[in-house]
KEMARMI-558511 format. One record per residue (C-alpha): residue in three letters; x, y, z. Coordinates in steps of 0.5 Angstrom, whole numbers, plus 2048, in hexadecimal, padded with zeros to 3 digits. Layout:
residues N
ALAXYZ;...
//
This chain:
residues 502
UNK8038DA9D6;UNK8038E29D7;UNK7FD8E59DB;UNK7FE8EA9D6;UNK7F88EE9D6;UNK7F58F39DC;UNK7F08F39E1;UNK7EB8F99E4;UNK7EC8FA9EC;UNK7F28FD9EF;UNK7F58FE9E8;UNK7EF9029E6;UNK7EF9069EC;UNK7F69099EB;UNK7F490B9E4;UNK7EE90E9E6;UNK7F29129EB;UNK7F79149E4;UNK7F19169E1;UNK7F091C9E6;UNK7F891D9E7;UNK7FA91E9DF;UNK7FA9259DF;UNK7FF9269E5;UNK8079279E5;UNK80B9209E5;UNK80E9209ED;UNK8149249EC;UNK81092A9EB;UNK81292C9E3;UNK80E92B9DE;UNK8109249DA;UNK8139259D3;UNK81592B9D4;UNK81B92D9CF;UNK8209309D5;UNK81E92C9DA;UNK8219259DC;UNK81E91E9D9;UNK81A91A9DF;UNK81A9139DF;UNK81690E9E4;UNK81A9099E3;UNK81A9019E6;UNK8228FF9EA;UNK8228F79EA;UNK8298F99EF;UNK82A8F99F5;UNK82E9009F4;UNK82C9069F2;UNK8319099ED;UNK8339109EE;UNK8309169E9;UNK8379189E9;UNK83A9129E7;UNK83D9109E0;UNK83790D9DD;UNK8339129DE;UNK8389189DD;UNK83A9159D6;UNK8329139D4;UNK83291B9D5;UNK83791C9D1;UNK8359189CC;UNK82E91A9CB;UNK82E9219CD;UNK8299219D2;UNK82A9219D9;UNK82691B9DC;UNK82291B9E4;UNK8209129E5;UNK81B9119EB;UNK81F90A9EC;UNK81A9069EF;UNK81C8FF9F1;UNK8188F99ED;UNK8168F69F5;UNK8108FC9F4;UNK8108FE9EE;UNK8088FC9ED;UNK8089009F4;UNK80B9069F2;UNK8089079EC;UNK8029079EE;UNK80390B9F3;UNK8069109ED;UNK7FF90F9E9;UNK7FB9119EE;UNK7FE9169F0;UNK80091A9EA;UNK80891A9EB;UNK80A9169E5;UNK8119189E1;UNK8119199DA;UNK8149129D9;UNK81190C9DD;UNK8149059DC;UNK80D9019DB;UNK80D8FA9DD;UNK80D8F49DF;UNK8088F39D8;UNK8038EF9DB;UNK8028F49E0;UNK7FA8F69E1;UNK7FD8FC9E4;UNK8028FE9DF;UNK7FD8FB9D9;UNK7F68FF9DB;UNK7FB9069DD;UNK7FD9069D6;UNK7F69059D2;UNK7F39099D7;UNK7F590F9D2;UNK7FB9139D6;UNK8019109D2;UNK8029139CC;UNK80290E9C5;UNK80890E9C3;UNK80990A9BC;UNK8069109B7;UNK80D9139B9;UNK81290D9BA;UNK81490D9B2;UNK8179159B3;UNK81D9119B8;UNK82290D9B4;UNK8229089BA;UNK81B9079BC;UNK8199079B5;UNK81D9009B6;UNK8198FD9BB;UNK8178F69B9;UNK8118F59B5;UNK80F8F09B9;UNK8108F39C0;UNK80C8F89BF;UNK8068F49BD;UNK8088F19C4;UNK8098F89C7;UNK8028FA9C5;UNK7FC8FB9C8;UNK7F58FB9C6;UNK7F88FD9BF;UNK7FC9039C2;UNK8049049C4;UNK8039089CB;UNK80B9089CB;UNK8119059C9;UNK8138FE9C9;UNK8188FB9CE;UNK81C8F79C9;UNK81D8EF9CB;UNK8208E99C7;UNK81A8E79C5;UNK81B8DF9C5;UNK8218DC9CA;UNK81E8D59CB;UNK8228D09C6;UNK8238C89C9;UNK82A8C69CD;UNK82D8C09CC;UNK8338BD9CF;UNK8388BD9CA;UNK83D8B99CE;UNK8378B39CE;UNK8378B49C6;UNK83E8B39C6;UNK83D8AC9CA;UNK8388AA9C6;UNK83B8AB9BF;UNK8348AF9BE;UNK8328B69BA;UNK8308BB9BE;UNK8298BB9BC;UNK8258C19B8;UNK81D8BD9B7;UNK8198BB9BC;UNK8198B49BA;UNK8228B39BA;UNK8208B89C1;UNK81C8B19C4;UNK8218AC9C2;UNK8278B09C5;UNK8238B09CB;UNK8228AA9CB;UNK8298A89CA;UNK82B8AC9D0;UNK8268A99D4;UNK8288A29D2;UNK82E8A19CF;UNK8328A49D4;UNK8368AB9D2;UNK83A8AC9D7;UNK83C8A59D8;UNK83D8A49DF;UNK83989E9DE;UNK83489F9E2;UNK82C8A09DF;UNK82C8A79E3;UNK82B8AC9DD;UNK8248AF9D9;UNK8248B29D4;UNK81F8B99D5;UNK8208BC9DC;UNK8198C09DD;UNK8168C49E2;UNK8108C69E5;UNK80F8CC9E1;UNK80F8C79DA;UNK8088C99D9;UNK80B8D09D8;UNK8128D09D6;UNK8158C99D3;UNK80F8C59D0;UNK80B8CD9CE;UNK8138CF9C9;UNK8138C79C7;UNK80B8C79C5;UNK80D8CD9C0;UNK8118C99BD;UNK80B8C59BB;UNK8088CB9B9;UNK8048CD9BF;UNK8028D49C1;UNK8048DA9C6;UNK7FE8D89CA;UNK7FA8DA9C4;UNK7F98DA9BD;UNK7F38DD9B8;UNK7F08D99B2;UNK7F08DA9AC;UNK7E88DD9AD;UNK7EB8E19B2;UNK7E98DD9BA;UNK7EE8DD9BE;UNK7EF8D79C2;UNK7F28D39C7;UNK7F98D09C6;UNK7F78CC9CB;UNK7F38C69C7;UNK7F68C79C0;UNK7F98C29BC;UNK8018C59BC;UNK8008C39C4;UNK7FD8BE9C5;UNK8028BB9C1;UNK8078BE9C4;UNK8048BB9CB;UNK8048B49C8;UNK80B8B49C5;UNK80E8B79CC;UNK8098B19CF;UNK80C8AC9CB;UNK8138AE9CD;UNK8118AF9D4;UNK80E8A79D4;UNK8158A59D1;UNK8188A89D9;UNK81C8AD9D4;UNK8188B39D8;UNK81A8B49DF;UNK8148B09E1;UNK8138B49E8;UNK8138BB9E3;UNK80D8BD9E5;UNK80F8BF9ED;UNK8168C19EB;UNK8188C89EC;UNK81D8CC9E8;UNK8238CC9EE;UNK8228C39EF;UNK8228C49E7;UNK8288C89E6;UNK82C8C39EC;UNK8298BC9E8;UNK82C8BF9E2;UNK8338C19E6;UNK8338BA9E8;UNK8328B89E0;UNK82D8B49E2;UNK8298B69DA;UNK82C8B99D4;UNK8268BD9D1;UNK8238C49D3;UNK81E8C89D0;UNK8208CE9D3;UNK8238D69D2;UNK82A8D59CD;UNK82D8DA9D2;UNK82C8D49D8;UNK8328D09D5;UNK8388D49D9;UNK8348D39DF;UNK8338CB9DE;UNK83A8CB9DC;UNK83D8CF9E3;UNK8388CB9E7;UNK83B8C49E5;UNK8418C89E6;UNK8408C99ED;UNK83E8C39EE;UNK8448BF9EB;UNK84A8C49E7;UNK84D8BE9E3;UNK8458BD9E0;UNK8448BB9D9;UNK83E8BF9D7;UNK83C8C39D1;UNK8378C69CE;UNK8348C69C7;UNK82F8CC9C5;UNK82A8CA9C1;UNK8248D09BE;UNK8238CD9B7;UNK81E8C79BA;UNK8198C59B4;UNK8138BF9B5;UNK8128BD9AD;UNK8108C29A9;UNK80D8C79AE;UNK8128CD9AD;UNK8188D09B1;UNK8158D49B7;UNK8158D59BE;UNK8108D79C3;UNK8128DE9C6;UNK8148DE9CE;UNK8158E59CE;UNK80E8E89CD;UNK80F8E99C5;UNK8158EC9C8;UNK8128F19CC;UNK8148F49D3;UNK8108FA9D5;UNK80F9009D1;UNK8139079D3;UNK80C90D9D3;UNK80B9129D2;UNK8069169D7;UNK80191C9D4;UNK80191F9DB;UNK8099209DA;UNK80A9209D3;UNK8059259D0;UNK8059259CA;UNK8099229C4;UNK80F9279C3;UNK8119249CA;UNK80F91C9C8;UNK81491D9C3;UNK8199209C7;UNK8189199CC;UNK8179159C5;UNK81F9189C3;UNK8229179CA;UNK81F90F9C9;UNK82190E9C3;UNK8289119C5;UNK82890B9CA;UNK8289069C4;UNK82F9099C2;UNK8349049C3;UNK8399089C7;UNK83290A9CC;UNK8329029CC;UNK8399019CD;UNK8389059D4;UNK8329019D6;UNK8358FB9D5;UNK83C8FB9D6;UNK83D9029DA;UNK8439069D9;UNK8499039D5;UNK8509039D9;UNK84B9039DF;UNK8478FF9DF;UNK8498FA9D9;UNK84E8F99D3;UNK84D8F69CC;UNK8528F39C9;UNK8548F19C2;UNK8508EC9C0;UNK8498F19C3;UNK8498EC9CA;UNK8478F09CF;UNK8498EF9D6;UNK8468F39DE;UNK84D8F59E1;UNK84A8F79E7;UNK8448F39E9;UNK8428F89EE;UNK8428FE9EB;UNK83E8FC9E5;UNK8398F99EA;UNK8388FF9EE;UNK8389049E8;UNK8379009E2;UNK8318FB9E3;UNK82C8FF9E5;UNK82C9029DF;UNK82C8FC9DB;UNK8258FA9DC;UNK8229009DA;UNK8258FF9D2;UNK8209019CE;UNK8238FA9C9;UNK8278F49CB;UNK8298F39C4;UNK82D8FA9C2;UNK8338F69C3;UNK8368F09C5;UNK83C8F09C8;UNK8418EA9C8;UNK8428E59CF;UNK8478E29D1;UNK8428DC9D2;UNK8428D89CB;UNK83B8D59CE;UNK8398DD9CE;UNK83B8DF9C7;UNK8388D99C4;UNK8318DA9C8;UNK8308E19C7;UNK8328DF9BF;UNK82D8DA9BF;UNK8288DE9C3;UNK8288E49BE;UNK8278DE9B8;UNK8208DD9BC;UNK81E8E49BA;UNK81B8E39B3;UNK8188DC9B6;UNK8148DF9BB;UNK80D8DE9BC;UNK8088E39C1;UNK8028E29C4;UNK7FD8E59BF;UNK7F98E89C4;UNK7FE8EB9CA;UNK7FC8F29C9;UNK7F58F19C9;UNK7F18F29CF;UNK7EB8ED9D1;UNK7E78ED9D8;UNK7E68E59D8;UNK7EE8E49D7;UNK7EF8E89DE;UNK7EA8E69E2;UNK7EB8DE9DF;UNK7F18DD9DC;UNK7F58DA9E3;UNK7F08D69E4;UNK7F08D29DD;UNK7F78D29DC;UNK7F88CE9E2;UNK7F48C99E1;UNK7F68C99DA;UNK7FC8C89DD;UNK7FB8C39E2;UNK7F78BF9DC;UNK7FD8BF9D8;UNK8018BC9DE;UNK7FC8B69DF;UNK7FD8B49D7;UNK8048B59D7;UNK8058B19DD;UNK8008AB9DA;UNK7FA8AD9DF;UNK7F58AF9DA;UNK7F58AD9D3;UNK7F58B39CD;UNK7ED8B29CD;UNK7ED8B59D5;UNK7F18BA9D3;UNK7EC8BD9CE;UNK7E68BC9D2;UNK7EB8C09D7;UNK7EC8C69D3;UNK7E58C69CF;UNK7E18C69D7;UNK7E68CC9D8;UNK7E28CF9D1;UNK7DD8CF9D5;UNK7E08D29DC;UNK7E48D99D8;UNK7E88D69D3;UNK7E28D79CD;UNK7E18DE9D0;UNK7E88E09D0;UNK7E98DE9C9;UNK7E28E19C7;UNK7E58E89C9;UNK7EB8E79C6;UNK7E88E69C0;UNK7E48EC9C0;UNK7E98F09C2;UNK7EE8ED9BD;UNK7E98EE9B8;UNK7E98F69BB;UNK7F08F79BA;UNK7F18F49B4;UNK7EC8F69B0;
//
C-alpha cells in the first residue's frame, strides 16, 4: 500500500523558500523558456555513469526535436536532496523530473502553486493528448495536473505457474480461482516433479504478501486499491471489505491444506526466488516479466532443468469481472514540471509541452531505448532487437532509458520467448486495471497515521492467515484501528473526494 499523500515539515519549508525564489533565473543565468536558448532539464540518473552531452543519444534527440537540450543529471541515490536543495534555492530547469510519486517533498512542491497546470494544453499535442485516461486520473493532484505524467505499465502482476508440473500431472493451467486451489493442491500433493519425495507446494510467498501476492490475488475477488467509494460517495478502507475478506479466507483455506510455503510469513524475496530455483513450489503471484529470471535461476542451478512457466493475467473468481489490482500507481512514475520561475509564461509552456510530446515519438523513443542502430543494436527481419555492444548501450544508452516519458510507445521483440509473452500479457492488463480512487487526494490523518495502520493491519491479517486469530479478531483489529486514524483517514478522503469531484 503507497503512502501516497504528503506530509508538512522539511517539505513545507522548501517550498516556502521557492515561493520567495519564483521570480528569479534557473541556475545557469538564462531566462527559461527562452526560444534562443537551450531547453534545461533537471533530470534523475539511475546509472552509475553520467552519459556525454555530446554523445549519440543526445545529439540525435537534438536533431529530432529542434531543440539544443542542457540535463542537470542528478543521481537517484540524492535526488530528494538535490531537489530540495534546487527549491530552496530558487535554481530549478525549465523541466524537473518529479518523482518518486509518494514523495512528501515532490508532492507539497507541486501543489505549492510553482508548477505550471498542464492539462488545459495536452490536447494541442498529438502525443500527449493520448496519454492514458486513467493515468492522468492517477497523475492529478487535487484535481490539477502539475506536469506530464511519466507513463508505466499500468498492471504487470499475473499468477506463474510451473507448466512443466502441469504437464506431470496432466493438468490445465488454471484461468479461476477455484481451478487455481486444486492445482495448488495437487502440486503440493501429488507429486509434480516426480522425484518421489513430499517436498514440493504449491504457492511460494514472501513476507511482503500482505503487499505484493495476496494484495494482486485479493483483486481478483473484487478487492480495492487500498480504497474504494460507495455508491453515497464514502470513502472506505478495503481493509475490512467483503472482496477481501474472502480473499483472506480462500488463501487461509489453501494455506491450511500446506499448499502455501507455511514459513511465508519470514521469507524474504532472495530466500523466495532461491525455493523457486530449487523447485520447491510451482505458483507465484508476481510481476509476468519475473518468469525469465526464475528460469535463469533454475538454470544456474542445474543446465538440464526442466522448468517452464506459464503466464496467467485472466485470473476470474465467479461471476466478479476481469481485473487486476494496479502495482504501478495506476500507471504513474512521477510527472516531468514545468516551474513558473523558469517557464514564464505560455508561449514558452508550450514550447516545453512540443519538446515533451516530441519524446513520445517513436524514433525519440527508439533512441532512449535501444541507442543507435549499428551501434548499439540491430533489428532483424522478424523486428527482434538484440544489444550488440553491451557496454556501450549501458554508458550512453541507459541513462536515457528511465527518463521516457512512456514505456509503452514501443514494444520492441526479445530474444526471450518468456519476455515477449510478459510484456504481451502485461500490455493486456491495461483495460483491466484497477486504481486507488483517492491517490491524488490529500489527507493530514493519512500522513500522519497511515504507517501506523497499515502495519497493524498487516500484522492481523499475518495472524489469520497463519490460524492465530480467527476473522472475527481480525475485524475487531481493524475496527480498533477506526478508532486509532484509520476512521479519520477515510473521513478526509471523503471530503476531499467529494471536493474534487463535485
Amino acid at each position: 500500500m503507497r503512502k501516497h499523500l504528503f506530509v508538512k515539515g522539511a517539505a513545507a519549508a522548501a517550498v516556502a523558500a521557492l515561493a520567495l525564489t519564483a521570480c528569479g533565473s534557473n541556475g545557469s543565468g538564462d531566462e527559461g523558456g527562452e526560444a534562443d536558448g537551450p531547453i534545461t532539464w533537471m533530470a534523475t540518473l539511475h546509472t552509475p555513469v553520467t552519459p556525454d552531452e555530446d554523445g549519440p543519444i543526445q545529439t540525435a534527440l537534438e536533431k529530432h526535436t529542434g531543440e539544443d537540450l542542457k540535463i542537470q543529471w542528478v543521481p537517484a541515490a540524492s535526488s530528494a536532496e538535490k531537489l530540495n536543495a534546487a527549491l530552496s534555492s530558487g535554481a530549478l530547469a525549465d523541466m524537473v523530473s518529479m518523482a518518486p510519486v509518494d514523495s512528501s517533498t515532490v508532492r507539497q512542491s507541486l501543489t505549492s502553486g510553482m508548477f505550471w497546470d498542464v492539462e488545459p494544453y495536452l490536447k494541442d499535442f498529438p502525443n500527449l493528448a493520448k496519454i492514458d485516461p486513467q493515468t492522468l486520473d492517477a497523475a492529478r493532484l487535487d484535481g490539477k495536473l502539475y506536469g506530464v505524467p511519466f507513463q508505466k505499465i499500468k498492471a504487470r502482476y499475473g499468477v506463474v505457474v510451473r507448466q512443466d508440473w502441469l504437464d506431470n500431472l496432466g493438468l490445465e493451467a488454471p484461468h479461476t480461482i477455484e481451478d487455481l486451489e486444486k492445482v495448488a493442491v495437487a502440486f503440493t500433493k501429488d507429486d509434480p516433479d516426480g522425484n518421489g519425495k513430499d517436498d514440493t507446494t504449491g504457492f511460494i510467498d514472501r513476507e511482503e504478501s500482505f503487499d505484493l501476492g495476496f494484495r494482486s490475488l485479493s483483486g481478483y475477488f473484487g478487492a480495492g486499491d487500498d480504497f474504494e467509494v460507495d455508491d453515497t460517495g464514502q470513502v472506505r478502507s478495503t481493509l475490512d471489505g467483503d472482496a477481501f475478506k474472502q480473499a483472506m479466507e480462500w488463501y487461509r483455506g489453501v494455506y491450511e491444506q500446506g499448499a502455501v510455503n507455511q514459513e511465508f510469513v519470514t521469507m524474504q524475496k532472495t530466500n523466495q526466488q532461491d525455493a523457486i530455483a530449487r523447485g520447491k513450489g510451482g505458483i507465484v503471484v508476481t510481476g509476468l516479466f519475473e518468469a525469465k529470471g526464475y528460469l535463469a535461476l533454475a538454470q544456474d542451478a542445474d543446465p538440464k532443468t526442466p522448468m517452464k512457466w506459464a503466464l496467467i493475467n485472466d485470473m476470474t473468481y465467479q461471476d466478479v469481472p476481469r481485473r487486476i489490482l494496479t502495482d504501478t500507481a495506476g500507471g504513474l512514475g512521477g510527472w516531468l514540471s514545468f516551474p513558473k520561475s523558469e517557464v514564464k509564461d505560455e508561449a514558452a509552456l508550450k514550447r516545453m509541452l512540443g519538446f515533451a510530446d516530441k519524446l513520445l515519438d517513436e524514433e525519440a523513443f527508439g533512441l532512449m531505448t535501444n541507442g543507435v542502430e549499428g551501434t548499439h543494436f540491430s533489428q532483424d527481419a522478424d523486428g527482434v532487437v538484440t544489444i550488440e555492444d553491451q557496454t556501450a548501450w549501458e554508458q550512453e544508452v541507459q541513462p536515457y532509458s528511465s527518463s521516457r516519458l512512456s514505456e509503452k510507445v514501443v514494444t520492441y521483440k526479445s530474444t526471450e520467448p518468456y519476455v515477449d509473452e510478459g510484456n504481451e500479457k502485461m500490455l493486456e492488463n491495461e483495460q483491466y486495471a484497477v486504481v486507488n480512487p483517492t491517490q491524488s487526494l490529500s489527507s493530514e490523518a493519512y500522513d500522519r497515521q497511515w504507517t501506523t495502520v497499515h502495519d497493524a493491519a498487516k500484522d492481523a491479517y499475518n495472524k489469520y492467515l497463519v490460524g492465530q486469530i480467527e476473522m472475527a479478531d481480525y475485524e475487531a483489529a481493524i475496527e480498533k484501528l477506526r478508532g486509532q486514524g484509520l476512521g479519520d483517514i477515510e473521513q478526509e478522503l471523503t471530503a476531499a473526494y467529494a471536493e474534487v469531484n463535485g
